[in-house]
C-alpha positions, 0 to 999 in steps of 0.5 A: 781817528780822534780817540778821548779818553777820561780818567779822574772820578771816584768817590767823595764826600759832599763838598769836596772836590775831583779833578777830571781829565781827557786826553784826546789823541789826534789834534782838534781843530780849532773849530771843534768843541768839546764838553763833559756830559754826564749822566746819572741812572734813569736819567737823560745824559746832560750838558755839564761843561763845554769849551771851545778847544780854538779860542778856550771859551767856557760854558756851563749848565747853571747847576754847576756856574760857579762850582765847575772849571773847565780848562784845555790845553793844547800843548798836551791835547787834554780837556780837565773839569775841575770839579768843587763843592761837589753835591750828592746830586753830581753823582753820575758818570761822566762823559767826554764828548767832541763835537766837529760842528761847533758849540753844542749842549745837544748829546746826540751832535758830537761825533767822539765820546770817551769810555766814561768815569764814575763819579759819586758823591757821599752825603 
């Protein structure tokens, strides 16, 4: 049974940076995808960033292009965001997702979600 959980949020100024982790216990597979998604009062859980744990390609909400890193590591069965720049409007808490079926930027299709962390931007 995967497990994912998230640590790194927190509060920060406008412009700067946090640095998200999540350690998956168990392994993934290679087919696997996993994504950050996040979501803010009110609002829809998004897409933020996602890669494919098998041969590591990244993917992006245009919101972030730029801003964003997502990274995993194998060895150590971790995913990181590498958050800068950071915007008042990244304020939400953010969500580390697995989806067995591949590349997904839909919530409802991963399969393991970890607890969330808070992020909160300042102006």
């Amino acid at each position: 049974q995967l497990q994912l959980v998230e640590s790194g949020g927190g509060l920060v100024q406008a412009g700067g940076s946090l640095r998200l982790s999540c350690a998956v216990s168990g392994r993934p597979y290679s087919s696997h995808f996993m994504g950050w998604f996040r979501q803010a009062p009110g609002k829809e859980r998004e897409f933020v960033a996602g890669i494919r744990w098998g041969v590591g390609n990244t993917y992006y909400r245009d919101s972030v292009k730029g801003r964003f890193a997502i990274s995993r590591d194998k060895a150590e069965n971790t995913v990181t965001l590498q958050m800068n720049s950071l915007r008042p409007e990244d304020t939400a808490v953010y969500f580390c997702a697995l989806n067995r079926g591949g590349y997904s930027t839909v919530f409802h299709e991963y399969d393991h979600w970890g607890q969330g962390t808070q992020v909160t931007v300042s102006p």
